[in-house]
C-alpha positions as CSV (number, residue, x, y, z in Angstrom):
1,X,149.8,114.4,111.3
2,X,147.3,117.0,112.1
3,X,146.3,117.4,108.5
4,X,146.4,113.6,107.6
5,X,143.8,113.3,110.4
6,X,141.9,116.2,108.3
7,X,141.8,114.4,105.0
8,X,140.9,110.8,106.6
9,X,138.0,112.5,108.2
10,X,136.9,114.4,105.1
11,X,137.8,111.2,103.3
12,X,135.2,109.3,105.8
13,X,132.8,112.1,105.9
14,X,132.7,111.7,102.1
15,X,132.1,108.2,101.7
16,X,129.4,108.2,104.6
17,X,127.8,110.9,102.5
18,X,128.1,108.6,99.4
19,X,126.1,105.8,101.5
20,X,123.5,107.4,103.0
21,X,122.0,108.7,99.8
22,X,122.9,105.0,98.1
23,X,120.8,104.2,101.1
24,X,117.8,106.8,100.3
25,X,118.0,105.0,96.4
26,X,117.8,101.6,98.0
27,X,115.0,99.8,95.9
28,X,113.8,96.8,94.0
29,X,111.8,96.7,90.5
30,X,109.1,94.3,92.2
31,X,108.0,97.1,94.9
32,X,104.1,96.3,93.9
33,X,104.8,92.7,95.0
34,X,105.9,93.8,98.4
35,X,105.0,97.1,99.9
36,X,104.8,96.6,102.8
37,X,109.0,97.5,103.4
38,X,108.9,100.6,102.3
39,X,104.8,101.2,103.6
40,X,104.4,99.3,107.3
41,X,100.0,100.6,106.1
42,X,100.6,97.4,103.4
43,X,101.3,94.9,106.5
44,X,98.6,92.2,106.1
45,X,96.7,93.7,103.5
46,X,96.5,90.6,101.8
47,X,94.4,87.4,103.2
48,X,97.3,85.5,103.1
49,X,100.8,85.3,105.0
50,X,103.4,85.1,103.3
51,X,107.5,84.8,102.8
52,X,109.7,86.0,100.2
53,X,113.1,86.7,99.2
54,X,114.5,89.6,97.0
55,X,118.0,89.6,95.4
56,X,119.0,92.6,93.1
57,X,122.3,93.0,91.5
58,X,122.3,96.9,90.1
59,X,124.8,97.9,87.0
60,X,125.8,94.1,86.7
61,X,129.4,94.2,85.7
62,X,130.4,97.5,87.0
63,X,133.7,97.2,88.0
64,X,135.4,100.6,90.2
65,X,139.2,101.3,89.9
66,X,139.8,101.3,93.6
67,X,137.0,99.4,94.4
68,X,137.4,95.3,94.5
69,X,133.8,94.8,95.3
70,X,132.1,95.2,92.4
71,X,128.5,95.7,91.4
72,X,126.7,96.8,94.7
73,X,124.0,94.1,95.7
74,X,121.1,94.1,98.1
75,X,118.7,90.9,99.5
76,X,115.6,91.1,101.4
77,X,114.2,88.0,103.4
78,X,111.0,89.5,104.8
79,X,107.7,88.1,106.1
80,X,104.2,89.1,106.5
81,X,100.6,87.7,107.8
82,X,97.3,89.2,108.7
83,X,96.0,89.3,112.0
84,X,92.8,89.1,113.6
85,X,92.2,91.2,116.3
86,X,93.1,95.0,116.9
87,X,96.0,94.8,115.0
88,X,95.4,93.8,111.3
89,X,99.2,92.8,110.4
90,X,102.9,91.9,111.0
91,X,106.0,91.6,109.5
92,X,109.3,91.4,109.6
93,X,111.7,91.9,107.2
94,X,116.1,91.4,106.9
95,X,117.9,93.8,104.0
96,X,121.6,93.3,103.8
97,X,122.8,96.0,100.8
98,X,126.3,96.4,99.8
99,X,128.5,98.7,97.6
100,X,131.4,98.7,97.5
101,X,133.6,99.6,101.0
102,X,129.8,100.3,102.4
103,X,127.5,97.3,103.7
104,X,124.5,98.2,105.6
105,X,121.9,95.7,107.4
106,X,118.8,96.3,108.9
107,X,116.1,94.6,110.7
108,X,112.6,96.0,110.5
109,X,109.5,94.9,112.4
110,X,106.0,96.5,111.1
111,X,102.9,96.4,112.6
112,X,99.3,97.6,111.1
113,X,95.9,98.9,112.5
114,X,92.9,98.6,110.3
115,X,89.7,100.5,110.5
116,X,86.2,100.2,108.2
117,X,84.4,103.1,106.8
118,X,81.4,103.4,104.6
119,X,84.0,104.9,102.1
120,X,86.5,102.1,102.5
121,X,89.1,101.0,104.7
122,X,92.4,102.9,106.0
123,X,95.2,101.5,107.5
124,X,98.0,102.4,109.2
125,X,101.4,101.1,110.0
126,X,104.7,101.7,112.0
127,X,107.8,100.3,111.6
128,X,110.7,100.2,114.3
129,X,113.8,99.5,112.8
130,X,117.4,99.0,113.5
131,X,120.5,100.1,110.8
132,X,124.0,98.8,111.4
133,X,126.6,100.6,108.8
134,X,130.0,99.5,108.5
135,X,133.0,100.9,106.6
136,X,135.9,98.6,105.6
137,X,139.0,100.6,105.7
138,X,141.1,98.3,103.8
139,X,139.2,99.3,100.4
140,X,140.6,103.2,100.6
141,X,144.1,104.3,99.3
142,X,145.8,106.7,102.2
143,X,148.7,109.3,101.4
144,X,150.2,108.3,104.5
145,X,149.2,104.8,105.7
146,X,151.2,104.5,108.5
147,X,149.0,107.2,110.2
148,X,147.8,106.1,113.2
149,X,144.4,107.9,112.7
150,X,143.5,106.1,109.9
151,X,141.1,102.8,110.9
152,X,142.7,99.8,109.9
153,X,139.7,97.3,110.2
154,X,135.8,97.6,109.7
155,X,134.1,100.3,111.4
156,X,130.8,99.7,112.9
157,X,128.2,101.4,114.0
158,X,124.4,100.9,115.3
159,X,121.3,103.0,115.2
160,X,117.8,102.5,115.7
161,X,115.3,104.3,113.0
162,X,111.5,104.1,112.7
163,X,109.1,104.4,109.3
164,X,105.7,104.9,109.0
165,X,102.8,104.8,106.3
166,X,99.0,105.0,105.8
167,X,96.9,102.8,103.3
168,X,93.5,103.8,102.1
169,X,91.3,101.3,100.0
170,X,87.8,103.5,98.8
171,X,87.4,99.9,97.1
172,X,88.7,97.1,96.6
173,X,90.9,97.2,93.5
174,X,92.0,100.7,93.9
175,X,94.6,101.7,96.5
176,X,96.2,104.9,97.6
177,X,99.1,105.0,100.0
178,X,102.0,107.1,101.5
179,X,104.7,106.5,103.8
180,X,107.8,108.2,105.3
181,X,111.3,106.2,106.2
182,X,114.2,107.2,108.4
183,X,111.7,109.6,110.3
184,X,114.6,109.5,113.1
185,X,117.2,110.6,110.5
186,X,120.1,108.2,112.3
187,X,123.5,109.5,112.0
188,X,126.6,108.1,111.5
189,X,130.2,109.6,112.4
190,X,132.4,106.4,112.2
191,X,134.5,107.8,114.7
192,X,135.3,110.9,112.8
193,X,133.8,114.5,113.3
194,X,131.2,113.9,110.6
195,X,127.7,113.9,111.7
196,X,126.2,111.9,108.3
197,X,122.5,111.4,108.4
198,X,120.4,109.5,106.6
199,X,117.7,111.4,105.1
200,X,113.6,111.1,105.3
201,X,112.2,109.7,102.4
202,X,108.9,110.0,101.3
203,X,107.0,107.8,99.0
204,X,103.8,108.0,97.5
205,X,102.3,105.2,95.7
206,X,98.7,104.5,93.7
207,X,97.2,101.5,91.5
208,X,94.3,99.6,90.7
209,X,93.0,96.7,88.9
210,X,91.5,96.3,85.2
211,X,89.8,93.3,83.7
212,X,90.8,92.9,80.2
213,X,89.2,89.7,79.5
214,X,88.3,86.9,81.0
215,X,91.7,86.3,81.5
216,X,93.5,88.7,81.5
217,X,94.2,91.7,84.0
218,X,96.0,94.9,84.3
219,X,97.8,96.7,87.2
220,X,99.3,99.8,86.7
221,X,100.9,101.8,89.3
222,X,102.1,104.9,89.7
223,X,105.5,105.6,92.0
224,X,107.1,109.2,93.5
225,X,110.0,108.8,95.7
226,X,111.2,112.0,97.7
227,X,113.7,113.3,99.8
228,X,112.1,117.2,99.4
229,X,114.9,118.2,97.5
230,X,114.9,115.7,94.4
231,X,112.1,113.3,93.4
232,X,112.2,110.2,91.2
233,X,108.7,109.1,89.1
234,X,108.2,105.2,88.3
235,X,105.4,103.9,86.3
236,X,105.0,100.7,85.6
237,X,101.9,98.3,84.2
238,X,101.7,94.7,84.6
239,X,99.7,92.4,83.2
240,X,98.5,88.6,84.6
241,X,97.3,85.7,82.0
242,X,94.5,83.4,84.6
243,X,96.7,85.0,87.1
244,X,99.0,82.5,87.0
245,X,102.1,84.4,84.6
246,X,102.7,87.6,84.6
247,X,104.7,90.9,82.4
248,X,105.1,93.8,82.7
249,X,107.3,97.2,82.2
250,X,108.8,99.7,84.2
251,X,109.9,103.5,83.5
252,X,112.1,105.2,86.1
253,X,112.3,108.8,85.3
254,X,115.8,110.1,84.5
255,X,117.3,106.8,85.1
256,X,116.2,103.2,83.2
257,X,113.5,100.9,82.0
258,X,112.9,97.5,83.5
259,X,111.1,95.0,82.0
260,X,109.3,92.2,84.4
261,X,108.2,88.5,84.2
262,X,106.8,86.4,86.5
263,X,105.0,82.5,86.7
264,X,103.0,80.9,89.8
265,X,103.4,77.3,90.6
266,X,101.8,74.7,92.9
267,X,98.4,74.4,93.8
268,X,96.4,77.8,94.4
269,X,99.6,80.0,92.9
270,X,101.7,79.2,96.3
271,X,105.0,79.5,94.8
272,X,105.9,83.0,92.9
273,X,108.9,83.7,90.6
274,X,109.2,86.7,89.4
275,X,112.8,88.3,87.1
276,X,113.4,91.9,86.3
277,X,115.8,93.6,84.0
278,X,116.7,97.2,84.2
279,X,118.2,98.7,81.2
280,X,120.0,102.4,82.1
281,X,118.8,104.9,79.0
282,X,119.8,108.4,81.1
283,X,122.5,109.5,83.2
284,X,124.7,106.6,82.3
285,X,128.5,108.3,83.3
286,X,130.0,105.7,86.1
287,X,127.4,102.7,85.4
288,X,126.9,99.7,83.6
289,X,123.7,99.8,81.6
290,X,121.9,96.8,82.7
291,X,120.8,95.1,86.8
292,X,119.1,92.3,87.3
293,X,116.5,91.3,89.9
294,X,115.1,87.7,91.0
295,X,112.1,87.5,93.3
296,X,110.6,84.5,95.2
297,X,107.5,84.4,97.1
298,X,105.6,81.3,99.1
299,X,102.4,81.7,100.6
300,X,101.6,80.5,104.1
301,X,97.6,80.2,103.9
302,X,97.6,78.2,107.5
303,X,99.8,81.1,109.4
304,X,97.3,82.8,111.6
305,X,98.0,85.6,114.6
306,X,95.5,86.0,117.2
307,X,92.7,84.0,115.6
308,X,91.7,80.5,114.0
309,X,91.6,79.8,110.0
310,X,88.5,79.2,108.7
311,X,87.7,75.5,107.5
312,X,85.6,75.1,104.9
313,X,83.4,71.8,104.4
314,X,80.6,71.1,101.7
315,X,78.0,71.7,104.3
316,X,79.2,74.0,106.5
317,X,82.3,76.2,107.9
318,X,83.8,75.9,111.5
């Protein structure tokens, strides 16, 4: 008994390890269409509020021996809008990511303070979060099942966790930002001995804005990901037509390349709909080659904290 108890707890020790860093790689291809979840500095950055909805389905097909969930999966319903007063931004955001046996939720709420400089304008951003991880027991194979140490329903647990970033703007179509998540490092034991933490990640991010033509502009961006012992590098480019389509391509170092398309409709581009494919060309043992991405975005021009939207008339503006 005593050394059943052993292997279930190095058994849960293991797989806790497995999600917290699936948590730490917890990403979408449209990051530069939605910073502010992984940068609280991006809240209300833009002039607009805003809503929109992530769904990304990674290694589509991937289908695990023991493992009846398949492909793991994550949404994001978040929302954002400027403020006027001493703080420039809120938001809120929902992410519910599965894989496999794992399933984590969280609920973040951001908030941003802006200041002006004669060099530009910095701003910064917390984030107070809250994770709930459960495990579902019934997905594992046990050498001795009747054992009455091993869990035999979901295991749940809570934990609160904070991020934090800074965004600095010397102009306005050039941007520098960095930002830290998990700065609390929660922990999750599961009722075991394990003490599994999730790690800090840091993120640094940079881009700016070219005009081509008259109608046609360029964003490239430059991504580095890091938990101080590994890094990942993303750069991607994406081009707008009258900015109302856009495409654009991705490369992840040592991992994939992602292709992205996107097309605004309704009047003044309220409606965004973006797709991403990912195509894995490295490290492909235990994965299917391709996920797929769909992003939605409305804007809410008329969704104002703390102050009153402008009205504008042919004479005069109240």
């Amino acid at each position: 008994m005593k050394k059943t108890g052993i292997i279930c707890s190095a058994l849960l020790s293991m797989i806790v390890n497995f999600w917290c860093v699936g948590q730490n790689e917890f990403f979408f291809g449209h990051y530069m269409l939605n910073q502010a979840y992984f940068n609280p500095g991006w809240i209300g950055s833009e002039d607009e509020a805003f809503i929109s909805f992530n769904h990304r389905t990674q290694w589509a097909g991937y289908d695990a021996s023991l493992d009846p969930g398949g492909s793991p999966t994550t949404q994001m319903v978040s929302l954002t809008a400027p403020v006027e007063g001493r703080i420039s931004g809120l938001g809120f955001f929902f992410i519910n990511d599965r894989s496999g046996p794992l399933t984590s939720i969280q609920i973040r709420t951001g908030l941003s303070f802006r200041k002006e400089f004669q060099f530009g304008r910095i701003s910064v951003g917390l984030m107070p979060a809250m994770n709930m991880a459960s495990v579902n027991a019934s997905y594992f194979r046990f050498n001795d099942p009747g054992d009455e140490r091993i869990p035999e329903n979901t295991e749940t647990q809570y934990r609160p966790n904070l991020h934090a970033g800074i965004l600095f703007e010397p102009r306005r179509n050039f941007f520098l930002s960095a930002s830290v998540e998990n700065i609390v490092k929660p922990t999750f034991s599961f009722g075991t001995t394990a003490n599994n933490s999730i790690e800090r990640n840091y993120y640094f991010l940079t881009g700016t804005e070219r005009i081509l033509s008259r109608n046609i502009m360029l964003k490239p961006y430059l991504l580095i990901r890091s938990d101080l012992s590994s890094y990942s590098l993303e750069v991607s480019a994406i081009a707008e037509y009258r900015r109302k389509m856009w495409g654009g391509a991705s490369y992840r170092s040592s991992e994939s390349v992602t292709l992205l398309l996107g097309y605004s409709f309704l009047d003044q581009n309220k409606l965004r709909v973006g797709y991403s494919f990912d195509f894995v060309v490295r490290n492909i043992d235990a994965k299917e080659t391709a996920s797929h991405e769909v992003y939605l975005r409305y804007n809410l021009p008329n969704l104002v904290f703390a102050g009153k939207k402008v009205v504008k008339t042919p004479r005069f503006s109240f």
